[in-house]
C-alpha positions in Angstrom: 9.6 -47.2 79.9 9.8 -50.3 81.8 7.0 -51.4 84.3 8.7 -52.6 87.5 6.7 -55.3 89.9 7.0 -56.6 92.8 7.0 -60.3 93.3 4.4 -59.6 95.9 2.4 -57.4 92.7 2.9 -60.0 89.5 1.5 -62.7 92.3 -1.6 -61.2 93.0 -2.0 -60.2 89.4 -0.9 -63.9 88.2 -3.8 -64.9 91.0 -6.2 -62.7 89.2 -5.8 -63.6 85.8 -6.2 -67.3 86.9 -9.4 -66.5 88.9 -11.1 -64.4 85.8 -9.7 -67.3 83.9 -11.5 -70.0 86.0 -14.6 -67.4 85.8 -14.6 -67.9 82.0 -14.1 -71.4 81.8 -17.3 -71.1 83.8 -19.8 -69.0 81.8 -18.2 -70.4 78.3 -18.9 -74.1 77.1 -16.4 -74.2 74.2 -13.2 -74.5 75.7 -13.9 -75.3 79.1 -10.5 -77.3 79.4 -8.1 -75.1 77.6 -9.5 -72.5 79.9 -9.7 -74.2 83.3 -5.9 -75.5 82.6 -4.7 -72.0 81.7 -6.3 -70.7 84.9 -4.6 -73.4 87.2 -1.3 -72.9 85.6 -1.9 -68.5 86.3 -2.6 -69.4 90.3 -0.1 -72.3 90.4 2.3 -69.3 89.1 1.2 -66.7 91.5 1.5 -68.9 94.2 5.1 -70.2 93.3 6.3 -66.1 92.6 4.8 -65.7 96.1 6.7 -69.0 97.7 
């Protein structure tokens, strides 16, 4: 079974991942880098998909 998205759909969700991603880098002091550039890179995604 494949899962079909929209571009409209994987944007949003890219967006979400990089905000819960940010939200980590937040509340966790160990990889606070690693995690806020993953999380840039998710809504820089989302927001190209949605371009």
């Amino acid at each position: 079974m494949r899962l079909r998205l929209s571009r409209q759909q994987l944007s949003d969700l890219l967006d979400a991942a990089g905000l819960v991603t940010l939200d980590a880098a937040a509340w966790c002091w160990c990889p606070i880098a690693g995690l806020v550039v993953a999380g840039a890179a998710l809504l820089l995604a989302g927001w190209v998909i949605d371009r």
